[in-house]
C-alpha positions in Angstrom: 110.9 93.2 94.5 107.2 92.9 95.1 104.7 96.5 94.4 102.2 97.6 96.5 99.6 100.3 96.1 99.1 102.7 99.3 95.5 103.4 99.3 95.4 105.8 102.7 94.1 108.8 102.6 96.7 111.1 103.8 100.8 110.7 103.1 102.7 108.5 105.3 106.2 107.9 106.0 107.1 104.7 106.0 110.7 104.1 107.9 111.5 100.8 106.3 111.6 102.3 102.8 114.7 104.7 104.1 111.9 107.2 105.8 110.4 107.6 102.2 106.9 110.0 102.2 104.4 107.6 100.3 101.4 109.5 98.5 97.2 108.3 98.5 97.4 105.7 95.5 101.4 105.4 95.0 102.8 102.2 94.0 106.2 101.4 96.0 108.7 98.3 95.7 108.8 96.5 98.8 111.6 93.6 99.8 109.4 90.4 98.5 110.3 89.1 102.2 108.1 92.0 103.6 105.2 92.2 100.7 102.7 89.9 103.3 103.8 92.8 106.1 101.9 95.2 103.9 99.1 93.9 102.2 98.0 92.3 105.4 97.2 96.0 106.5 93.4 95.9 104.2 92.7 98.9 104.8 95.9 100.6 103.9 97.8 98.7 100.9 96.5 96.7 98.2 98.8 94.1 96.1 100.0 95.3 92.8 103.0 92.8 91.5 103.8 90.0 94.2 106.7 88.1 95.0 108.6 86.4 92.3 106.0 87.8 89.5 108.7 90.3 87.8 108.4 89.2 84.5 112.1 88.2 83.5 112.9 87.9 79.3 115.3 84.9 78.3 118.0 85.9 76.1 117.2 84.5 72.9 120.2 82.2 71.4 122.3 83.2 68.5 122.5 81.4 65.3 125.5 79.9 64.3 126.7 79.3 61.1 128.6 76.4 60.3 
């Protein structure tokens, strides 16, 4: 899931995230397939973590003693 910052200046509802109130300077998770639908509105969201940039941790492998 991509983040985005809502940077309006009064609450909003927003009906694709389940009808979910969204406060002046909240970060949300949006569906990475809809993160352009958002930030392409300037003057109310701002990119915070886009697409595919979750950082992800690889299990480290176990030693083995022979």
């Amino acid at each position: 899931m991509a983040r985005v910052r809502f940077i309006g200046s009064e609450p909003v509802t927003v009906p694709e995230l389940g009808g979910r109130e969204v406060q002046p300077d909240q970060v949300v998770e949006v569906p990475d397939d809809r993160f352009e639908g958002y930030v392409c509105q300037t003057t109310k969201w701002q990119p915070v973590e886009e697409p595919g940039a979750a950082k992800k941790t690889a299990a480290k492998p176990q030693k083995t003693e022979a």
